[in-house]
C-alpha positions in Angstrom: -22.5 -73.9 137.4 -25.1 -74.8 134.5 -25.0 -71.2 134.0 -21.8 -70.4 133.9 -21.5 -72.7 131.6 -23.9 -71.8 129.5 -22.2 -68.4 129.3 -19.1 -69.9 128.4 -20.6 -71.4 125.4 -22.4 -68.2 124.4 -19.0 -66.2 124.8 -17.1 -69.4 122.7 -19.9 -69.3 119.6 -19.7 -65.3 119.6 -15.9 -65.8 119.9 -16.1 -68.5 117.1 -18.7 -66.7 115.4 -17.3 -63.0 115.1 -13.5 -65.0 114.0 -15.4 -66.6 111.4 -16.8 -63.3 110.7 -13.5 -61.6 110.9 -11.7 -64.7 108.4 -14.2 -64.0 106.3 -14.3 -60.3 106.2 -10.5 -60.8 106.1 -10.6 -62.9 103.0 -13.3 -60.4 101.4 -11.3 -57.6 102.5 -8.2 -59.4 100.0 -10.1 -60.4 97.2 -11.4 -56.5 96.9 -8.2 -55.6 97.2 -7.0 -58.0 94.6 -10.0 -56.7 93.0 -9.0 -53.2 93.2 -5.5 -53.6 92.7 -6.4 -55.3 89.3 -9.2 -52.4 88.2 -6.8 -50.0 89.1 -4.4 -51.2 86.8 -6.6 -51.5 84.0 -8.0 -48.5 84.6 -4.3 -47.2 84.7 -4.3 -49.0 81.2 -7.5 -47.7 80.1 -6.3 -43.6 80.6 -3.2 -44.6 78.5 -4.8 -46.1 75.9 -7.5 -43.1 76.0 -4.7 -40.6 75.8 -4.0 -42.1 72.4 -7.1 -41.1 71.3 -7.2 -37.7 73.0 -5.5 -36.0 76.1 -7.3 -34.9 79.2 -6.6 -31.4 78.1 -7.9 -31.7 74.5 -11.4 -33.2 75.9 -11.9 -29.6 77.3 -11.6 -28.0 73.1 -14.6 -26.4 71.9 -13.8 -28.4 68.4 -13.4 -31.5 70.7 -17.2 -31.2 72.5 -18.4 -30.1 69.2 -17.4 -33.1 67.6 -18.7 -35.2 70.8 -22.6 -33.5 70.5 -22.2 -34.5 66.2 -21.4 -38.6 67.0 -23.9 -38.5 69.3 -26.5 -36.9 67.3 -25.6 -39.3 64.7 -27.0 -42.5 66.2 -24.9 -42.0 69.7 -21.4 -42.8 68.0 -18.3 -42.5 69.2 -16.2 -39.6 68.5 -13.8 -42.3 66.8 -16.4 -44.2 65.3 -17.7 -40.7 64.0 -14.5 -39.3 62.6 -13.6 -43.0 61.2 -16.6 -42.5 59.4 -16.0 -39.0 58.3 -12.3 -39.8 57.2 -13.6 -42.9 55.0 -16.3 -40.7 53.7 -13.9 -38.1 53.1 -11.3 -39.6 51.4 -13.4 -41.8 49.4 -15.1 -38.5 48.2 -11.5 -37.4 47.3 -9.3 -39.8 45.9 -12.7 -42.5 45.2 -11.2 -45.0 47.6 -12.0 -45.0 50.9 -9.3 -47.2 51.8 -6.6 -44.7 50.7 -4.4 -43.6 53.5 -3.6 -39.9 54.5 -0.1 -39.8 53.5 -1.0 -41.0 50.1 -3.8 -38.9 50.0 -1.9 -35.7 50.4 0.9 -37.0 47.9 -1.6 -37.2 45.5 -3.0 -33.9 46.8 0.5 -32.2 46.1 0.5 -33.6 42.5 -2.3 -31.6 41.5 -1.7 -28.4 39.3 -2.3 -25.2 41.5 -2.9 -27.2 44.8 -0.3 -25.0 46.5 -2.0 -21.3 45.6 -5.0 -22.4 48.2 -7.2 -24.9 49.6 -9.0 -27.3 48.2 -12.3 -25.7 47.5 -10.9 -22.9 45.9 -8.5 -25.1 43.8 -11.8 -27.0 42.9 -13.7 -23.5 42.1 -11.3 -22.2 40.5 -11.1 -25.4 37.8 -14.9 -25.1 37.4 -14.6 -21.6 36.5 -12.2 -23.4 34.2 -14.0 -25.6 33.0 -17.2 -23.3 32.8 -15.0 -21.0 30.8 -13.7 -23.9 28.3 -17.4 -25.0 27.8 -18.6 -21.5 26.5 -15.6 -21.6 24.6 -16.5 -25.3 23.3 -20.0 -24.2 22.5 -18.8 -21.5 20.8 -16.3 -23.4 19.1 -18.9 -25.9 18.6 -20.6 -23.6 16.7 -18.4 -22.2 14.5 -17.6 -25.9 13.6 -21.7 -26.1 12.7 -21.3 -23.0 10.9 -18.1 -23.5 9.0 -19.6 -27.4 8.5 -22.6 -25.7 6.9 -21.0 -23.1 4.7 -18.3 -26.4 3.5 -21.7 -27.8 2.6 -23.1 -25.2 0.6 -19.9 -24.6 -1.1 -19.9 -27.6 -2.1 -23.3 -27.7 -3.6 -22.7 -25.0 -4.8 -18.9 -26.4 -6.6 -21.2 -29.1 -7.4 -23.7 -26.7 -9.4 -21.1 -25.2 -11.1 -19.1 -28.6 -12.2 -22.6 -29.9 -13.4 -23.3 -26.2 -15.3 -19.1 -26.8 -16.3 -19.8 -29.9 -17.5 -23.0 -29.1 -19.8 -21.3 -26.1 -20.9 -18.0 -28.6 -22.0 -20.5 -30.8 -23.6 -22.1 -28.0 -25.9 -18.7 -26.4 -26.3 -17.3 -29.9 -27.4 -20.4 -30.6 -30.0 -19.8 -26.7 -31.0 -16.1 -27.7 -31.8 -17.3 -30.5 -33.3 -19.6 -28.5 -35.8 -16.9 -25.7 -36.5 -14.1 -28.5 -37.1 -15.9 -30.1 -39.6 -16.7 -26.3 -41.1 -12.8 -25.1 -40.4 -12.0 -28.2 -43.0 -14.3 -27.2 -45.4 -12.9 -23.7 -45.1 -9.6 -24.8 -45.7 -10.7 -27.0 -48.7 -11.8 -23.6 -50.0 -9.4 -21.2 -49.1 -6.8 -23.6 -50.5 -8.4 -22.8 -53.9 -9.0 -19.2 -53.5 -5.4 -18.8 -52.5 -4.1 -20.3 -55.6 -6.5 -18.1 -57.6 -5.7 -14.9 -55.4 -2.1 -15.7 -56.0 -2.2 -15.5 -59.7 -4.2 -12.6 -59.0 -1.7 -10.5 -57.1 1.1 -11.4 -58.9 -0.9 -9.7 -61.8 -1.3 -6.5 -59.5 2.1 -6.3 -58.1 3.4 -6.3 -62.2 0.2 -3.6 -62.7 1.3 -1.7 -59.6 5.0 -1.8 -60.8 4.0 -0.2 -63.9 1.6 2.4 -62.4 5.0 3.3 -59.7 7.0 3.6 -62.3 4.8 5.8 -64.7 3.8 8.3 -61.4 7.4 8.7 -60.6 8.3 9.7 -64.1 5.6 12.0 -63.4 6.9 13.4 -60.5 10.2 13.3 -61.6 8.5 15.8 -64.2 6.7 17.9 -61.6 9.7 18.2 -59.2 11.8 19.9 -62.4 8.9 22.5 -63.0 8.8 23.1 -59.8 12.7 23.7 -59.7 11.8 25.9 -62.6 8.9 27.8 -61.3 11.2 28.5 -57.5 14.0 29.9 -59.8 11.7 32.2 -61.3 9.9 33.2 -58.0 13.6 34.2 -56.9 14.4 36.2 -59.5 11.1 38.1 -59.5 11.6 38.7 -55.4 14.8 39.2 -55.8 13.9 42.2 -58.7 11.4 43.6 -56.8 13.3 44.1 -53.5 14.3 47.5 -54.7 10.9 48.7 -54.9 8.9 47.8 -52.2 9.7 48.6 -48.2 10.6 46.2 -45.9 9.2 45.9 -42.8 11.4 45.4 -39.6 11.9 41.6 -38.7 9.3 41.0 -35.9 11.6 39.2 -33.8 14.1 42.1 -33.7 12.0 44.8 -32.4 12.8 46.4 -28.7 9.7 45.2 -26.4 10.6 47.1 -23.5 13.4 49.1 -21.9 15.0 49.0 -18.2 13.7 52.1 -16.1 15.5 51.4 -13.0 18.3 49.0 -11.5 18.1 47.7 -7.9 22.0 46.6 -7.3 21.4 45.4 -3.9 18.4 42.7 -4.8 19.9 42.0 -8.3 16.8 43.3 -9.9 15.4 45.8 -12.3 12.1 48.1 -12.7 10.7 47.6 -16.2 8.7 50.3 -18.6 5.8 47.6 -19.3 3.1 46.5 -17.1 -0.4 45.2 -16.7 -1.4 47.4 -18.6 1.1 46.2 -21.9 -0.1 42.6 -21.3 3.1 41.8 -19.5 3.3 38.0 -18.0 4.7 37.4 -14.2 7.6 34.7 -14.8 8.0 35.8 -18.5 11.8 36.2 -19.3 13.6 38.6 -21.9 17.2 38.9 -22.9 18.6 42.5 -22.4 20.9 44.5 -24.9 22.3 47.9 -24.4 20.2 49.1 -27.5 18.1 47.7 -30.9 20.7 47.6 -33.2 22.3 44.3 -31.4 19.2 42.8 -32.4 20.2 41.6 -35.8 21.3 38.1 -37.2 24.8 37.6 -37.3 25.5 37.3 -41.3 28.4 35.4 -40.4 26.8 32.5 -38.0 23.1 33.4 -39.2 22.1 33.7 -35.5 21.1 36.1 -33.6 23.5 37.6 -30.6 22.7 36.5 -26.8 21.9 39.5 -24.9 24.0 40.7 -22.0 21.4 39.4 -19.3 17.8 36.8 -18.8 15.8 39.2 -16.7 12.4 37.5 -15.2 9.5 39.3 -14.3 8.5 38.2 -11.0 5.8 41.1 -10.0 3.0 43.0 -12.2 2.0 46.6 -11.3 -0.6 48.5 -13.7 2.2 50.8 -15.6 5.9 48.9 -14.7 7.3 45.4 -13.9 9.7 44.1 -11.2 11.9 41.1 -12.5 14.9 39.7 -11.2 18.4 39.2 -12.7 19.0 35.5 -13.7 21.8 35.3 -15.8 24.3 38.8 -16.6 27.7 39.2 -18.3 30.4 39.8 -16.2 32.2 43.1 -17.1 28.3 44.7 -18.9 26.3 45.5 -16.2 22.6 46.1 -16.6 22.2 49.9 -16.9 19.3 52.4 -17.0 18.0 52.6 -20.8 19.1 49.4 -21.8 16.5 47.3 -23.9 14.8 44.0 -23.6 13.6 41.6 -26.4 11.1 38.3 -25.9 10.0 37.4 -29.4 6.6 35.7 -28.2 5.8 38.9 -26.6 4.6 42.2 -28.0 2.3 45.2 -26.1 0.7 46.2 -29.0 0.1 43.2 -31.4 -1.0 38.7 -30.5 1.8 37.0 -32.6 0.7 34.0 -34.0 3.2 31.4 -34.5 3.4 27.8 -36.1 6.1 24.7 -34.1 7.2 22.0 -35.3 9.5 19.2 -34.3 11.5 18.0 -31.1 12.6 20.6 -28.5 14.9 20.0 -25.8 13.5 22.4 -23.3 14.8 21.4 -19.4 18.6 21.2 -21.2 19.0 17.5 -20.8 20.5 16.9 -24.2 17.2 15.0 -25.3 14.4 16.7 -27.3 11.1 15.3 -26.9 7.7 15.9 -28.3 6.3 16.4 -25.0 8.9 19.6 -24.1 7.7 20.9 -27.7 4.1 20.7 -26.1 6.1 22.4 -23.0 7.1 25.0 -25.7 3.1 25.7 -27.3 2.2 26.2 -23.6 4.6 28.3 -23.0 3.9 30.6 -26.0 0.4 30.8 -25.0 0.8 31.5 -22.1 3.0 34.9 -22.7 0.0 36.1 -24.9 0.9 34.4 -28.6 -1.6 32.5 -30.5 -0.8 28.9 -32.1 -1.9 27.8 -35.6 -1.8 24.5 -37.3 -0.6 25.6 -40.7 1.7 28.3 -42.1 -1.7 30.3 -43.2 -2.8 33.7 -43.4 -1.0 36.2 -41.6 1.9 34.3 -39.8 4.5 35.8 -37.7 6.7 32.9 -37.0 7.0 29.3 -37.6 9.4 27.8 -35.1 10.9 24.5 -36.1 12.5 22.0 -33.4 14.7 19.1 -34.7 13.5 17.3 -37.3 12.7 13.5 -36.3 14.7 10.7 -37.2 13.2 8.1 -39.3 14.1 4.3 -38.1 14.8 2.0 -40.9 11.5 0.6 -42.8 10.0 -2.0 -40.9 10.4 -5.8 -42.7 7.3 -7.7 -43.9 6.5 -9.5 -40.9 6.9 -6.7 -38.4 3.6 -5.8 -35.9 1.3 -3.3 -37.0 1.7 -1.0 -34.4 5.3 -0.6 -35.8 4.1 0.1 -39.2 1.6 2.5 -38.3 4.7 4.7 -36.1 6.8 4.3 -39.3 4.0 5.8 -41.0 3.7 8.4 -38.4 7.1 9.1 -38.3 7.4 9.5 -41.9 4.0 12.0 -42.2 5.7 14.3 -39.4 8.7 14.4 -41.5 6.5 15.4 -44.0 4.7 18.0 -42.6 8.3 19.5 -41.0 9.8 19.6 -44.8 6.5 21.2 -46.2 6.4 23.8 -43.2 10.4 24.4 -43.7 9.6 25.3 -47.8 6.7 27.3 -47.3 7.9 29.3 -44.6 11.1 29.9 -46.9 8.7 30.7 -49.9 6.3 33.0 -47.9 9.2 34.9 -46.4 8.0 34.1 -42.8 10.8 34.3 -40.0 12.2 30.6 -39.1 12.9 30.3 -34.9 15.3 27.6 -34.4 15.6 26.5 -30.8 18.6 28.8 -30.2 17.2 31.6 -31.7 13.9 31.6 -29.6 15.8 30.4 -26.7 18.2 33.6 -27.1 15.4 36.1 -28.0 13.1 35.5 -25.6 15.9 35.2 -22.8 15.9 31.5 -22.1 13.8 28.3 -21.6 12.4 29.0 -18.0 12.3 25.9 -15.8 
């Protein structure tokens, strides 16, 4: 009985024992699950919140590790503690405030010029090539500012020499004037009494010159009526003797040449002078059927144009070849037919004196330079030019005489005296040439008569 008992107390406290056990395994048993139920949710929380930050998936990037091993290498950061840092550091390097955010940052980004042709580096290497570039160009500009600074400089020192130099120079020059005005008074003090003296004085010479005028031009009066006197007698003692003496043949009227050939198809002729008879390429002569045409017309005292102006425009040894330039319509050039060029003769240099204006190119205008036209022209076909009707001339051809302008008054420059003085000597010499030409029989060219009897005035 005692032990029965005493098992029924064991069985009772193990009963008790392993209920107690069980209550309280049971109430541990709830409070981990409340436990569990709670750390599950926050863990639930915890992977949303984490997915904010990065997604299961992303955790598995290359980038996303790589970024992991750099926070931890860095003092064992976080990855968002690491980039947090980066992105301050970043943006603070970029905009110079850390605090900036990203959307601003890019606005501002997008307001730089060129930002769009590349990234950021190369926008910021390509404006310190920029800027490299504009500081060689400064320095150099720089430079040329030192430069042109320095040459300013000594052009001005050199201004400054030259206003100083300027200004001693003034200073002498004004003392000089000085000097001289005082002498220029003095001066005119004299003068003043010279002139009244030299007044009287010419007015004595202009009553002496009047005289001495009027007694030298009763003596030319005088010498002008013996020289009438002596001319008449000089005509009258040619004209007796003009029975007994022969007369030559008038130069300008003898035949030079005759036509040997005529080439109708070419208009041009063969000539019977050559190289040989001092014939001239581009020398012209007028052409007349024969030699007795080549007399002065009593009636018009000048001579006949010819029937044609041949010119010579190739030279052989014994002949010529010249073209036709001018012909008369209704005369044809013919085999035998003469020509005539007073300047030119085979045998003999004419010598010839000219004078006055000619009109040469047929402007209606005679000049002295188309009479130097003229002398060249006469040299140039073989005659000779002399100054003076002299010795053994053949011909002194006169141009028109030039017009002397009304005297010049009192006052008037003296470079128009000394051409009214000119003037009136060529006059001079033109009359004296005219008279002695007449007086030594020599044969007067006008400018139609050479024109006619040596063709024409080439041009």
């Amino acid at each position: 009985m005692a032990a029965r008992t005493g098992a029924s107390v064991g069985v009772a406290v193990t009963i008790t024992v392993l209920g107690a056990f069980a209550l309280g395994f049971f109430v541990t048993t709830m409070v981990f699950y409340g436990q569990a139920q709670r750390a599950q949710g926050d863990l639930a929380s915890a992977n949303e919140s984490y997915k904010q930050f990065v997604s299961p998936e992303q955790r598995e990037h290359a980038v996303i590790r790589a970024i992991l091993e750099e926070a931890r290498s860095d003092g064992n950061k976080t990855v968002v503690e690491y980039l947090a840092g980066n992105r301050s550091e970043l943006v603070g390097t970029i905009s110079g405030d850390s605090a900036t955010a990203m959307p601003q940052l890019r606005q501002q980004l997008t307001e730089l010029p060129d930002s769009a042709e590349g990234s950021l580096l190369d926008l910021i290497a390509k404006k310190n090539a920029e800027i490299d570039s504009l500081t060689v160009r400064l320095e150099e500009a720089d430079a040329q500012r030192r430069a042109a600074q320095d040459a300013a400089e000594f052009e001005a020192n050199r201004v400054a020499a030259i206003e100083a130099e300027f200004n001693e120079s003034a200073a002498r020059m004004q003392g000089n004037m000085d000097e001289y005005e005082g002498r220029v008074i003095y001066t005119e003090d004299t003068l003043g009494l010279v002139d009244t003296r030299n007044t009287s004085r010419i007015e004595e010479v202009i009553a002496e010159s009047a005289d001495t005028v009027n007694r030298m031009q009763s003596q030319l009066d005088a010498v002008s009526r013996d020289n009438s006197l002596l001319r008449d007698q000089l005509a009258r003692l040619r004209g007796q003797g003009k029975s007994d003496r022969l007369q030559p043949l008038n130069e300008a009227e003898l035949v030079d040449g005759r036509i040997d050939q005529v080439i109708t198809s070419d208009d041009e002729v063969l000539l019977s002078i050559g190289r040989k008879q001092k014939a001239v390429l581009g020398m012209t002569f007028a052409v007349y059927d024969n030699a007795t045409e080549i007399r002065v017309n009593p009636a018009t005292n000048q001579y006949p144009a010819g029937k044609a102006v041949i010119e010579i425009i190739e030279v052989e040894d014994d002949f010529s070849r010249a073209r036709i330039i001018a012909s008369s319509q209704g005369n044809p050039i013919i085999r035998g037919n003469v020509i005539a060029n007073a300047v030119y003769d085979p045998k003999k240099t004419y010598k010839f004196v000219v004078d006055g204006l000619f009109d040469i190119d047929g402007n209606g205008v005679a000049t002295r330079f188309e009479t130097d036209e003229l002398e060249a022209l006469i040299e140039q076909w073989g005659g000779k030019l002399e100054d003076d009707v002299v010795g053994d001339i053949d011909f002194v051809v006169l141009g028109e005489k030039p017009i002397l302008p009304p005297p010049p008054g009192p006052g008037a420059p003296i470079a128009t005296m000394q051409e009214y003085v000119r003037l009136q000597r060529e006059i001079q010499r033109y009359d004296d040439l005219l008279i002695r030409a007449e007086d030594a029989s020599i044969p007067l060219l006008n400018a139609n008569r050479l024109q006619t009897l040596i063709g024409d005035f080439p041009n």
